[in-house]
Backbone bond lengths (Angstrom), bond angles and torsions (degrees), N, CA, C in turn:
res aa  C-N    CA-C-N  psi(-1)  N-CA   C-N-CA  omega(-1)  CA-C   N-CA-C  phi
1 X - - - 1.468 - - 1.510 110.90 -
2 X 1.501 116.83 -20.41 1.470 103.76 -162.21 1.713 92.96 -93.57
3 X 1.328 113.40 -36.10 1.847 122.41 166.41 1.319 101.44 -33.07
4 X 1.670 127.07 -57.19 1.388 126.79 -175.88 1.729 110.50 -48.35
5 X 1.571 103.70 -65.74 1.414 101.52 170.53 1.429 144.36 -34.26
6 X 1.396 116.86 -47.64 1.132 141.40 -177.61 1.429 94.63 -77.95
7 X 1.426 117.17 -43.21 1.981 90.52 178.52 1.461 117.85 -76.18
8 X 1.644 104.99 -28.43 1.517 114.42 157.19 1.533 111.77 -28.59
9 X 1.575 112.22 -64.69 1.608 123.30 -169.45 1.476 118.00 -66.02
10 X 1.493 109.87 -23.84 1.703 140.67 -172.66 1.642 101.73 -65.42
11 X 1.420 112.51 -45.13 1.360 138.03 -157.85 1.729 86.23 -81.76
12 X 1.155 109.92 -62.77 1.629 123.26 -157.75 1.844 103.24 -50.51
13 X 1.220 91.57 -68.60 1.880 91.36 169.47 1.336 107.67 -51.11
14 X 1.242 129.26 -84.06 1.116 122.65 177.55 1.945 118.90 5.22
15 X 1.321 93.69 -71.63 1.328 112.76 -174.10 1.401 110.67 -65.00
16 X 1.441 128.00 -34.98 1.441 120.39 172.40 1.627 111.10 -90.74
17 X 0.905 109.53 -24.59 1.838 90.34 155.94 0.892 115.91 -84.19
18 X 1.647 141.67 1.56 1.357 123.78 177.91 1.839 100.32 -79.05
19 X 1.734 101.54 -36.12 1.746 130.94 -175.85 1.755 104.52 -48.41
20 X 1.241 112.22 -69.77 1.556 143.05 147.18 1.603 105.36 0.10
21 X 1.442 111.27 -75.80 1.130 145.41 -148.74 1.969 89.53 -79.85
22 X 1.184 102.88 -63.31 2.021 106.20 -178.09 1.745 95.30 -55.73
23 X 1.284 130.49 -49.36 1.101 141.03 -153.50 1.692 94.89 -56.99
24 X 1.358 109.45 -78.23 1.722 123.40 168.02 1.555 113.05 -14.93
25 X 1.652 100.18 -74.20 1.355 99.27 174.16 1.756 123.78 -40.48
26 X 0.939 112.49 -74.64 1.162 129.85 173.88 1.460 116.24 -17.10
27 X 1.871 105.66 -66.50 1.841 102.11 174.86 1.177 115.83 -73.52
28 X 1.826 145.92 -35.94 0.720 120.66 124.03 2.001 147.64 3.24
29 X 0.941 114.39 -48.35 1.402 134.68 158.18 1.738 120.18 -58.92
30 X 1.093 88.09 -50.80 1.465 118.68 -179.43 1.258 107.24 -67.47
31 X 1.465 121.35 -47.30 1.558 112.20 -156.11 1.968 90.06 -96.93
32 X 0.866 135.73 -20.61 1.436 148.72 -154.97 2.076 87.75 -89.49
33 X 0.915 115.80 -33.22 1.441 119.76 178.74 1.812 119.02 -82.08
34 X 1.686 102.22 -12.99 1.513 109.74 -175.26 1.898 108.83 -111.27
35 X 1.122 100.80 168.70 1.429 96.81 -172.48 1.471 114.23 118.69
36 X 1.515 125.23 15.60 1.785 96.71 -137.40 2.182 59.88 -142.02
37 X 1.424 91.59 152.02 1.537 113.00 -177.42 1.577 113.38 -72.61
38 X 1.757 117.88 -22.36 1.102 117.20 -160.26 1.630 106.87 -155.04
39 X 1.449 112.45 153.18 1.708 111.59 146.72 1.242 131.56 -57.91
40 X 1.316 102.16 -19.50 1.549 103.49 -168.71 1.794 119.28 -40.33
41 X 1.249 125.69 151.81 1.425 97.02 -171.43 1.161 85.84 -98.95
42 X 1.920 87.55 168.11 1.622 140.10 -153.37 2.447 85.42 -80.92
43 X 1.095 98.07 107.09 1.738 99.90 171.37 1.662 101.05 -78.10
44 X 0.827 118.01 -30.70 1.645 124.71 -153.96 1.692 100.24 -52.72
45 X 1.432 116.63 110.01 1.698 109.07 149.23 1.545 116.65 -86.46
46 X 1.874 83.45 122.72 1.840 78.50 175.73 1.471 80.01 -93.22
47 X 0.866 166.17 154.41 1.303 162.80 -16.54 1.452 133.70 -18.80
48 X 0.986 95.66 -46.58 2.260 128.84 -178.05 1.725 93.67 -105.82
49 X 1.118 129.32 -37.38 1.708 120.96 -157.86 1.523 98.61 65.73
50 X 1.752 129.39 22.48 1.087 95.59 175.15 1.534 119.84 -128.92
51 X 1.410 129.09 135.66 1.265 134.44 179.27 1.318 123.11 -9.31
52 X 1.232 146.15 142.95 1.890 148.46 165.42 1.508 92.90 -108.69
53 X 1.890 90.36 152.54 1.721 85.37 179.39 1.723 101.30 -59.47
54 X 1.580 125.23 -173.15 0.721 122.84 156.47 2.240 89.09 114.75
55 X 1.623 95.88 -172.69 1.596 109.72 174.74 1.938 104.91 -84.11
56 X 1.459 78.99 104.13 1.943 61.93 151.23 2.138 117.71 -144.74
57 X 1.138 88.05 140.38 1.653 112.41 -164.09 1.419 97.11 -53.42
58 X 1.435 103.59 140.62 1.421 119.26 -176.43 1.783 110.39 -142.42
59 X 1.215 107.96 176.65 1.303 104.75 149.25 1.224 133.00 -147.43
60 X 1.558 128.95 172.72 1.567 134.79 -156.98 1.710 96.80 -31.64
61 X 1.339 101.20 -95.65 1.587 108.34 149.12 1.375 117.00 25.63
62 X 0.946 120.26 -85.97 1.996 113.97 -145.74 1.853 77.37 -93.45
63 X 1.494 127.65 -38.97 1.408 106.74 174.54 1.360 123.66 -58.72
64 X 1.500 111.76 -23.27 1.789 100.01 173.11 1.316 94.56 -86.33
65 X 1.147 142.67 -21.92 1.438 122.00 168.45 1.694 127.81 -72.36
66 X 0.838 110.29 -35.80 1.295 126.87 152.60 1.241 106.10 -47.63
67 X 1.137 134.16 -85.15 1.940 131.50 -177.30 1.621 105.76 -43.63
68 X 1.459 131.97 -42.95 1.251 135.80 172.67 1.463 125.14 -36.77
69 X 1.788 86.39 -52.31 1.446 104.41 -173.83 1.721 113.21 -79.68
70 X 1.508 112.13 16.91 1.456 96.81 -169.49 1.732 126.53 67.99
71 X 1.465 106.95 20.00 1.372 98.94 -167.97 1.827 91.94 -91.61
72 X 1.777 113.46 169.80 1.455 99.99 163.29 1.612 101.58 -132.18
73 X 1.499 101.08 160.17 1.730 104.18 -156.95 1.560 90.74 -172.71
74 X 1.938 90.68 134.78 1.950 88.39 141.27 1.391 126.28 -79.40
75 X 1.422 101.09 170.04 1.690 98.86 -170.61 2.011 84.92 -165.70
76 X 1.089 86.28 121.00 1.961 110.72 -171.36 1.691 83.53 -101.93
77 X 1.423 112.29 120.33 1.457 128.81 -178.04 1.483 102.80 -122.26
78 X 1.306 136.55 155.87 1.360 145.95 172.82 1.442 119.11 -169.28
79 X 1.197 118.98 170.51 1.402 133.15 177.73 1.245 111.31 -132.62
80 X 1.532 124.91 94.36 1.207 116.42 171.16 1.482 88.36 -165.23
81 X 1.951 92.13 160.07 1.607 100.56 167.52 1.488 130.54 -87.99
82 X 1.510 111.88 131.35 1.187 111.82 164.23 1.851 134.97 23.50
83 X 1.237 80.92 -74.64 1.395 93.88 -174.71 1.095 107.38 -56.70
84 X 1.839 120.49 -74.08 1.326 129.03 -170.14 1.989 112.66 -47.15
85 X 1.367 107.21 -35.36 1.325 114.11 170.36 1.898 122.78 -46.00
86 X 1.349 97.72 -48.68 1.611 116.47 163.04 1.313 111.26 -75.15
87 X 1.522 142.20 -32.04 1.734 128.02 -167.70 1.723 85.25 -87.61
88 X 1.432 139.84 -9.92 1.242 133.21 -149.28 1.353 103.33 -119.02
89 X 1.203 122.83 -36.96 1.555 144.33 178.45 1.351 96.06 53.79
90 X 1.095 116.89 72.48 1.464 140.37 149.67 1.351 94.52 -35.74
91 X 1.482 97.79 -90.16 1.409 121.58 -153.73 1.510 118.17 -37.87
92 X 1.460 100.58 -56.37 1.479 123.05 177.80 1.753 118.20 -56.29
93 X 1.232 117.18 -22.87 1.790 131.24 163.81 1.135 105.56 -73.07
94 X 1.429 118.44 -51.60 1.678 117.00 -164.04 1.747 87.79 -79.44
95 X 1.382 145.77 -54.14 0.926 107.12 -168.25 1.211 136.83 -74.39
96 X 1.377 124.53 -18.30 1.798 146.86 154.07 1.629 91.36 -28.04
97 X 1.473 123.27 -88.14 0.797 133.19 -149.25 1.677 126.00 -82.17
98 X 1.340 106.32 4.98 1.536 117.80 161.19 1.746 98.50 -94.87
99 X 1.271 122.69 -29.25 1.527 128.26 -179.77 1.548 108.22 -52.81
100 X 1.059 95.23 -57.83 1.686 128.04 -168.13 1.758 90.49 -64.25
101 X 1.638 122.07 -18.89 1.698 110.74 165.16 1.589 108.30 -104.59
102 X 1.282 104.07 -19.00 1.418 93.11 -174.83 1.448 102.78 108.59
103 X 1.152 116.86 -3.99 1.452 119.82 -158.89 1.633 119.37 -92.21
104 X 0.888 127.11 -174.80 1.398 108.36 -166.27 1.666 90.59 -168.76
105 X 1.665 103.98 138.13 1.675 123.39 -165.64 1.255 122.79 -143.23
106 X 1.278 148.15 149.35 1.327 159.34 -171.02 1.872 95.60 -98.02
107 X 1.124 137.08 148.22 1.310 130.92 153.97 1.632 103.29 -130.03
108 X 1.748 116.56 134.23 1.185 114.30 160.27 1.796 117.20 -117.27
109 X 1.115 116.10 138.16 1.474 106.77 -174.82 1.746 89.91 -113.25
110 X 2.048 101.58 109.76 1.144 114.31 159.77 1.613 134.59 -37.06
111 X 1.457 105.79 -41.56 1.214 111.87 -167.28 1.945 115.44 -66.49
112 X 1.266 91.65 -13.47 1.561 98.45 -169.25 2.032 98.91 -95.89
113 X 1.207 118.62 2.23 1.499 104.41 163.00 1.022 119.81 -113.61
114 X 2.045 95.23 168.12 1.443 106.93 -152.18 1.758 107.79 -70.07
115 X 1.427 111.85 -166.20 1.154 112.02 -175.21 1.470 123.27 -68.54
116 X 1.481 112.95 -42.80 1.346 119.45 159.72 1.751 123.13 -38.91
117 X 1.428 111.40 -57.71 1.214 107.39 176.18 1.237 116.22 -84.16
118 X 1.430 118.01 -2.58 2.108 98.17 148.15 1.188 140.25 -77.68
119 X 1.461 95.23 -13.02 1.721 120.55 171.10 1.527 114.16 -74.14
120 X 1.201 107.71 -34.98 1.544 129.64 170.79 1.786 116.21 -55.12
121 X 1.903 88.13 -45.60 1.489 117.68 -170.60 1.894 91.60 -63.28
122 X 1.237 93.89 -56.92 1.584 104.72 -161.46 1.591 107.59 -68.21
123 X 1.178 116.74 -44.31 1.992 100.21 150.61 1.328 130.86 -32.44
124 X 1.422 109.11 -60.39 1.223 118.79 -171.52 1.112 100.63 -53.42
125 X 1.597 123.92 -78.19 1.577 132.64 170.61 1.978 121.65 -13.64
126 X 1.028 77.80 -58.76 2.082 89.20 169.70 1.728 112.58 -62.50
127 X 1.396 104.89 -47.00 1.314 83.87 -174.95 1.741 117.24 -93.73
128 X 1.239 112.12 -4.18 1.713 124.76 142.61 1.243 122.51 -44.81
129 X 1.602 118.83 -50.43 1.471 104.56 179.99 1.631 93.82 -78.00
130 X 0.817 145.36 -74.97 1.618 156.49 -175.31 1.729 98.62 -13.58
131 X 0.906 101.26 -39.27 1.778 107.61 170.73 1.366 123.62 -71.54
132 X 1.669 102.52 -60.59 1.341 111.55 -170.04 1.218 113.94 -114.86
133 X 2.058 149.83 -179.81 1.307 124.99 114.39 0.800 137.66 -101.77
134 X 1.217 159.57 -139.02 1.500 172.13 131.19 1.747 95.60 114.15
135 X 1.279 116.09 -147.99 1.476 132.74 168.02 1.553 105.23 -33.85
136 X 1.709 108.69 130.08 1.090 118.92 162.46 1.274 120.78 -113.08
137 X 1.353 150.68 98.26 1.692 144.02 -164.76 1.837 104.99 -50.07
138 X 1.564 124.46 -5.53 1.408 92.91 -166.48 1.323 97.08 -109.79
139 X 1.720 117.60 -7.61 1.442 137.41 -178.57 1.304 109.90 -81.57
140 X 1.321 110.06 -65.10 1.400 122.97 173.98 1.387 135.86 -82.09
141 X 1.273 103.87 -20.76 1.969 118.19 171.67 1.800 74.30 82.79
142 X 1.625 88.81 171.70 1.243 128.13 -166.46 1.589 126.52 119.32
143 X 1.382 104.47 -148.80 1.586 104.71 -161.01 2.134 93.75 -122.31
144 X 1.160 91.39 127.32 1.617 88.22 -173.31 1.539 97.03 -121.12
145 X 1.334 130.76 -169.85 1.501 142.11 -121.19 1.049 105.19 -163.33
146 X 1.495 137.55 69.31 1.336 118.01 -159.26 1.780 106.24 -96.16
147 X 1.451 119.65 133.46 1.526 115.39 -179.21 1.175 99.20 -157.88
148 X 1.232 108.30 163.47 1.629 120.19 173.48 1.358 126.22 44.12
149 X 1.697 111.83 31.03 1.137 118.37 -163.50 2.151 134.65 81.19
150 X 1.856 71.07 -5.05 1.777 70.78 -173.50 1.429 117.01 -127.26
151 X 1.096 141.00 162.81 1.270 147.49 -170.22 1.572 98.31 -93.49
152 X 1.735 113.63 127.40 1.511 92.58 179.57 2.098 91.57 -152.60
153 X 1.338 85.76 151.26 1.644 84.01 -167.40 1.831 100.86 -104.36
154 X 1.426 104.25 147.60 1.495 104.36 178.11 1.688 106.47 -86.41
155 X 0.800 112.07 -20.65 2.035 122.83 169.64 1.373 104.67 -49.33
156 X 1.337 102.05 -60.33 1.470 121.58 175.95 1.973 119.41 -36.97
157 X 1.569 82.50 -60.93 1.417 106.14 -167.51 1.586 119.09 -90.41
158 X 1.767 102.72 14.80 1.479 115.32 179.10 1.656 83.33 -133.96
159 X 1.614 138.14 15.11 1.228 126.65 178.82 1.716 121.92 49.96
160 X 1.291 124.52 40.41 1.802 146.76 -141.06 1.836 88.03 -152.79
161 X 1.751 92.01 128.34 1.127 105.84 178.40 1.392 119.32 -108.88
162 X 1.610 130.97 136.34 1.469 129.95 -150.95 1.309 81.49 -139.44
163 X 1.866 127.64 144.26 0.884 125.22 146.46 1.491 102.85 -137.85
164 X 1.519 131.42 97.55 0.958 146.33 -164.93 1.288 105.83 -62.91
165 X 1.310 118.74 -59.37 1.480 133.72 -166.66 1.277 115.71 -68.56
166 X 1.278 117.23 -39.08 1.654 110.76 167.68 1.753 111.57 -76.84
167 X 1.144 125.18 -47.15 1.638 124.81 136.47 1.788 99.45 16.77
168 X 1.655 79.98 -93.97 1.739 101.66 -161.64 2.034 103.45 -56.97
169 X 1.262 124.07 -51.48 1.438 114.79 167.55 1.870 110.19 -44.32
170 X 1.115 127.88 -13.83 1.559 117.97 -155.27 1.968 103.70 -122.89
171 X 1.386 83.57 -21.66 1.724 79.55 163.28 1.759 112.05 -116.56
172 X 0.828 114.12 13.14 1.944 132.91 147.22 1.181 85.42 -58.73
173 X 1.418 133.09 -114.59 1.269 144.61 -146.16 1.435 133.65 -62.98
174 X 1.535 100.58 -0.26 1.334 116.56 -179.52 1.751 97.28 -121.89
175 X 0.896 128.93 27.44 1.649 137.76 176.75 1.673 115.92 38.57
176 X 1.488 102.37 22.79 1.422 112.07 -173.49 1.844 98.97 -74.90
177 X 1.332 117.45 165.53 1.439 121.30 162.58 1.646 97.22 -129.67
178 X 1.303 101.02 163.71 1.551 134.58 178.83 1.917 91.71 -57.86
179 X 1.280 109.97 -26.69 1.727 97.23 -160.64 1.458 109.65 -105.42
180 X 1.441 116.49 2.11 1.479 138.04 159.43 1.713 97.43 -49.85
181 X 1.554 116.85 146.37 1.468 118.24 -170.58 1.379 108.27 -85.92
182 X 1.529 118.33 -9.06 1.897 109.05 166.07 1.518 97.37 -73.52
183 X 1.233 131.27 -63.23 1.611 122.57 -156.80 1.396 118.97 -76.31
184 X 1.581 104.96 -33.07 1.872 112.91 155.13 1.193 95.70 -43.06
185 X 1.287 135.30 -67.92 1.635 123.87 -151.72 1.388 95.63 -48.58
186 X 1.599 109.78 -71.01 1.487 114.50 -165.03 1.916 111.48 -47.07
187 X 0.863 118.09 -14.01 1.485 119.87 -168.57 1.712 93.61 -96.92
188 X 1.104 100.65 -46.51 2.179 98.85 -178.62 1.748 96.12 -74.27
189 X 1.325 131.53 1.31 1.053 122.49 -149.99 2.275 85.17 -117.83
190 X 1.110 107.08 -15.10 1.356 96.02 -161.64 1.923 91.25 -118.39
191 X 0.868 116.85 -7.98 1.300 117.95 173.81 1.796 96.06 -94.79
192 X 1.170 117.19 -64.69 1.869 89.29 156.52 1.587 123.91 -10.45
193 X 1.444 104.16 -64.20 1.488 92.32 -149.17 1.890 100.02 -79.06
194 X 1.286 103.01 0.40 1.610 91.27 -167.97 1.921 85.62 -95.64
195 X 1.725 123.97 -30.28 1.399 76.82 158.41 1.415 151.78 -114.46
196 X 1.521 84.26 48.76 1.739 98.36 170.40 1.365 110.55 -89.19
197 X 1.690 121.33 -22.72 1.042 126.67 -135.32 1.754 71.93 -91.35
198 X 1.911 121.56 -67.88 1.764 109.70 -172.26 1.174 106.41 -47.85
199 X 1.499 131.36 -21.36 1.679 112.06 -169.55 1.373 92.78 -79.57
200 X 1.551 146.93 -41.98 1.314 125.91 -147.06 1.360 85.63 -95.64
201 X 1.513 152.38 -19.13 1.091 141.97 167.72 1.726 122.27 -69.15
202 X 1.277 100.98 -25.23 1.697 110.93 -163.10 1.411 114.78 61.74
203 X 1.014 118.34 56.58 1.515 141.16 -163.26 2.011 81.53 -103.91
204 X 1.560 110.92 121.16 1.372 140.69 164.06 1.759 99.06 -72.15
205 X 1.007 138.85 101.50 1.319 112.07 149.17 1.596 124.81 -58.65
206 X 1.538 117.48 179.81 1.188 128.94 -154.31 1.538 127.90 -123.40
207 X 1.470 89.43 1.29 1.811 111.09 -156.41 1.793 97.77 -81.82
């Protein structure tokens, strides 16, 4: 009788580490799905590794590798938190409206790296203005131009001033979104100028 028990008890663990075990997986699952600034959907084929028109999420990382490698690409940069990014739907305008070209973009949201790579950020930034003036994408947020190794803004290069990031603080608090028809304009209005900016350059993209 006590053999009975003990396989009784044999069974019982069994069964809660198997319970245990689904449970793990699961949040895991869960937490691997959070983190991300927006709904906007995910463009990325992992199948191909290769971009869909539209926003797709990247990080600091594979964009300095990417610029390293000579590749050329948009890349929608900003500074803002989380939250305000979602009450504002940034994300969700810029990707409508790169769709609506066919076009296809990297987005990094500054505000979410660590300290090292703002220091990284803040190089880059210095030796951008030292290069160029007008609009800077890591100062001001926006949509930058990456070619020939360099970060280059079409704001800049049409003499047009963008300040994305204060933008995004000012329609936070005024309950405006990116998909309202004043800031849509401005958003269909700045993806214009970046592709006037590869056509008057003859800038190959890279995608």
């Amino acid at each position: 009788m006590s053999k009975g028990y003990m396989g009784d008890d044999g069974n019982l663990v069994r069964k809660r580490t198997l319970l245990t075990l689904v449970l793990i997986a699961v949040l895991l699952m869960l937490s691997a799905c959070g983190g991300t600034d927006s709904a906007a959907e995910d463009n990325s084929d992992e199948s191909t590794e290769k971009p869909k028109p539209g926003l797709n999420e990247t990080t600091l990382n594979d964009v300095m590798t990417k610029k390293d490698n000579d590749e050329a690409f948009y890349v929608l940069i900003y500074d803002a938190k989380q939250e305000y990014v979602k009450n504002t739907k940034l994300l969700e305008a810029y990707d409508k409206a790169l769709k609506e070209k066919d076009m296809t973009a990297f987005y990094v949201n500054l505000n979410t790296l660590d300290d090292d790579q703002k220091q990284e950020v803040d190089a880059m930034s210095e030796a951008y203005n030292n290069r160029t003036s007008g609009h800077n994408p890591f100062e001001d947020g926006g949509m930058a131009v990456v070619h020939g190794g360099q970060f280059n803004s079409a704001y800049a290069y049409q003499g047009t001033a963008w300040t994305l990031n204060t933008i995004i603080g000012d329609a936070n608090t005024e309950s405006n979104t990116f998909l309202d028809d004043d800031l849509y304009s401005d958003v269909e209005k700045e993806i214009q100028y970046n592709i006037d900016y590869i056509n008057d350059q003859e800038i190959e993209l890279t995608y």
